[in-house]
C-alpha positions in Angstrom: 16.3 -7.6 -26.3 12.2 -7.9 -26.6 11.3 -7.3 -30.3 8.8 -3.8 -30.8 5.1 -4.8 -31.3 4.4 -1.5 -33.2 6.3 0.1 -36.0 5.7 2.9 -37.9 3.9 1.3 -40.7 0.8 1.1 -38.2 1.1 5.1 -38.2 1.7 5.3 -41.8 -1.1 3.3 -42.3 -3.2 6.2 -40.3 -1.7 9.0 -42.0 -2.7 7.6 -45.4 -6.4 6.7 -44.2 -6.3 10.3 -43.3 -6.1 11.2 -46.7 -8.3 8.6 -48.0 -11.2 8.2 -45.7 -13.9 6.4 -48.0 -14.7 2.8 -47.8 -13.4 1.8 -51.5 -9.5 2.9 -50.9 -10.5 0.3 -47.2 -11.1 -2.3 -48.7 -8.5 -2.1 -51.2 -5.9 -1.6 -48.5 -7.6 -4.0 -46.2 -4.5 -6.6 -46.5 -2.5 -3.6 -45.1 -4.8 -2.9 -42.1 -4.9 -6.3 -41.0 -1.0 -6.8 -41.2 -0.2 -3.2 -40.2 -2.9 -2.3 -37.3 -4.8 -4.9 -36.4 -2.5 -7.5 -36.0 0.1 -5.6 -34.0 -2.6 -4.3 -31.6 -4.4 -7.8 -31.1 -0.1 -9.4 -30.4 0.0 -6.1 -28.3 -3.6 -7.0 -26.0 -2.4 -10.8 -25.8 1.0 -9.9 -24.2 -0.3 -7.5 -22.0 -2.7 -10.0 -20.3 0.2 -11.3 -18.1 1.6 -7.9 -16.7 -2.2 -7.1 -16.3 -3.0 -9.8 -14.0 0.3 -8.2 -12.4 -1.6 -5.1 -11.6 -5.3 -6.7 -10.6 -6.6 -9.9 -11.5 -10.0 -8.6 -12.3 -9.3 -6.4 -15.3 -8.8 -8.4 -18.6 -6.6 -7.7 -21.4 -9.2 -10.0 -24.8 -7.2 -10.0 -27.6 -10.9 -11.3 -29.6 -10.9 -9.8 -32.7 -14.5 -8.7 -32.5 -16.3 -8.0 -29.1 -12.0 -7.4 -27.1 -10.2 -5.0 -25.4 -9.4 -3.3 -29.5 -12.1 -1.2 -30.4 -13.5 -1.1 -33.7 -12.0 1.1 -36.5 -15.2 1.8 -37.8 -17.3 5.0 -36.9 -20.4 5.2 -36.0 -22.0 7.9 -38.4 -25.8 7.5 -37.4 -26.4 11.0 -34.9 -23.0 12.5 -36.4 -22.8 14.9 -39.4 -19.1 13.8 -39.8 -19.8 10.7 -42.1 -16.3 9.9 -42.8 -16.3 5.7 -42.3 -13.4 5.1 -40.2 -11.6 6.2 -37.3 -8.4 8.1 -37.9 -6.8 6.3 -34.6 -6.8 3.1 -33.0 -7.6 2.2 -29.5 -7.7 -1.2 -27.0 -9.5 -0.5 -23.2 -8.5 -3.1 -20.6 -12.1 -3.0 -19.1 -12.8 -4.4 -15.1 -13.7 -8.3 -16.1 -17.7 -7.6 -14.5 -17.5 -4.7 -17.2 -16.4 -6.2 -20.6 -19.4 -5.0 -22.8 -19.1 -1.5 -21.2 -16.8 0.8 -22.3 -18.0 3.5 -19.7 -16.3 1.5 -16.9 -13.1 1.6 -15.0 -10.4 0.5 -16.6 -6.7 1.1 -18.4 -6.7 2.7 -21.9 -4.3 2.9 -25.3 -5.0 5.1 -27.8 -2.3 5.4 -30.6 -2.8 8.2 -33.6 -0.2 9.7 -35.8 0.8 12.9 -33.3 -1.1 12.6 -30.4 -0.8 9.0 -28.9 -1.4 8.3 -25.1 -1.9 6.4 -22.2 -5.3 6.3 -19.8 -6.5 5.0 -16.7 -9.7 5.9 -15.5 -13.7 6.5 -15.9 -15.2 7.5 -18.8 -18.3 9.2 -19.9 -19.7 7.2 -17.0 -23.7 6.6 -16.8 -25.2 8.7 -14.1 -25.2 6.1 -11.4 -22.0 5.7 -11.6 -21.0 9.2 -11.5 -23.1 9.7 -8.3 -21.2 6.6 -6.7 -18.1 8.2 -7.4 -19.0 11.8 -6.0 -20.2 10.3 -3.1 -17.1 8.2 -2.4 -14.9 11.2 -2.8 -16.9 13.1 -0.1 -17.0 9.9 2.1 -13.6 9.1 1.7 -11.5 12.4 1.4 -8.2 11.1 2.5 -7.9 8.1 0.1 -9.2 11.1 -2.7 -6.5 13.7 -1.6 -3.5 10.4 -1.1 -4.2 10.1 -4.9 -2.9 13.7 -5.5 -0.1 13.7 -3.0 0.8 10.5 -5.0 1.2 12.5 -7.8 -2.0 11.3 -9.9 -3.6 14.0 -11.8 -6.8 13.5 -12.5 -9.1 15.3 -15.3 -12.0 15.3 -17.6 -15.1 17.4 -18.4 -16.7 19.3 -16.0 -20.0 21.0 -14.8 -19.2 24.8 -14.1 -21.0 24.1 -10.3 -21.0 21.5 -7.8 -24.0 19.3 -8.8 -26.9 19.6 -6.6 -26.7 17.4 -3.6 -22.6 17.9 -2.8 -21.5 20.9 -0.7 -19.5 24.1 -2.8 -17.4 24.4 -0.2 -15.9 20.4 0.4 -12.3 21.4 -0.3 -12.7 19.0 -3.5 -15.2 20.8 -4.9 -13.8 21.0 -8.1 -13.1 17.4 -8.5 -16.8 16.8 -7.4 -17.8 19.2 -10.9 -16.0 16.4 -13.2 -18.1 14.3 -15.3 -14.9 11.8 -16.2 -12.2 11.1 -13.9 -8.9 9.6 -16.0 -5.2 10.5 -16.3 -3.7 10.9 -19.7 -0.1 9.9 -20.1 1.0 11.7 -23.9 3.2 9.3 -25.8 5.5 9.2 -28.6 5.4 7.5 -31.6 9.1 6.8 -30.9 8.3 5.1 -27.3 5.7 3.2 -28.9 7.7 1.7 -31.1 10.5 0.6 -29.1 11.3 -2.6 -27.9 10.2 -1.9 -24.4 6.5 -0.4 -24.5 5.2 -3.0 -22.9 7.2 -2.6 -19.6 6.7 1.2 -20.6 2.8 0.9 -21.0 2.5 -1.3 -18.0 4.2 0.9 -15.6 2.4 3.9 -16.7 -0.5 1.5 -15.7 0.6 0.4 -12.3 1.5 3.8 -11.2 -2.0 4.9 -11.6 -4.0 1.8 -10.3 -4.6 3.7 -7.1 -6.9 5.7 -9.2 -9.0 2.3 -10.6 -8.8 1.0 -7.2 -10.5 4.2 -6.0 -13.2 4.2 -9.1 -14.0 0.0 -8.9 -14.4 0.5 -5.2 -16.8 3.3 -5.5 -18.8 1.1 -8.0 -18.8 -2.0 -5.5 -16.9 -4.1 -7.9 -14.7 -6.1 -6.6 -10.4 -4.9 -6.7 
């Protein structure tokens, strides 16, 4: 049997920076994050890179340290009044490869947080362009749009309250046109995150909703 990659010391590990949110009691306990969070999550990137390539070869799984698929711990605290230092959860996006400094791009998402731990696949906060490119493609190419939720892919996000100027109110996918992210969210336990079998776990969730990337890197003209 496949040894877990997480345990619940990573989550411990939150839960206590939840209490202790200030730089000093970081540092002190920086031994712990690096054996506890980073680590597992960096082993966790690295041994997802073969099931990856599975799904598409263009998306990359970079278990780098600085500049890979694991986002930074750190807040950024410039335009926010919340000045706490560090992020209460820990997260690794498995960006398209012509995307890697992007994280508004298509691609496959963990996010793990004491309580409310998930699995993504989708398009983010994406820069106007983008989100035109994908309006358009779900108006000029309704039946691969609707096959997505007969296949049982929900899709959500923020939303306008009206169909944005330029798309017709009453295109029966109207409301999908108002979004202003298009992702699924998969909620997951701390228990199946810990178990010796995420990975398969994590990659299926993945490869059941790759119809979704495929729609959103096509509507970018990126290559699938």
């Amino acid at each position: 049997m496949a040894e877990p990659v997480f345990n619940r010391s990573l989550f411990q590990f939150l839960r206590d920076l939840k209490a202790n949110n200030n730089r000093e009691w970081f540092q002190a306990n920086k031994e712990r994050y690096e054996a506890e969070v980073k680590g597992p999550v960096l082993a966790f990137v690295l041994a997802f890179a073969e099931p990856l390539a599975g799904i598409n070869k263009h998306f990359r799984a970079d278990p780098r340290p600085v500049g890979g698929s694991m986002f930074r711990i750190n807040r950024d605290t410039r335009f926010s009044g919340n000045k706490d230092p560090y992020k209460l959860n820990v997260g690794a996006q498995f960006r398209h490869g012509l995307c890697t400094k992007d994280v508004h791009s298509p691609g496959f998402y963990l996010h793990l947080e004491p309580g409310g731990c998930f699995a993504s696949t989708g398009l983010w906060h994406p820069e106007a362009d983008a989100l035109r490119k994908v309006r358009e493609r779900i108006v000029s190419n309704t039946r691969a749009w609707k096959a997505l939720q007969t296949g049982g892919i929900e899709v959500g996000g923020e939303a306008l309250k009206r169909v944005p100027a330029g798309f017709d109110p009453a295109h029966p996918f109207a409301e999908d046109l108002k979004l202003k992210d298009f992702y699924t969210y998969t909620p997951l336990t701390e228990k199946e995150v810990c178990a010796p079998d995420f990975l398969a776990h994590f990659t299926g969730i993945c490869r059941s909703h790759a119809p979704l990337a495929a729609f959103l890197t096509k509507a970018l003209e990126l290559p699938w």
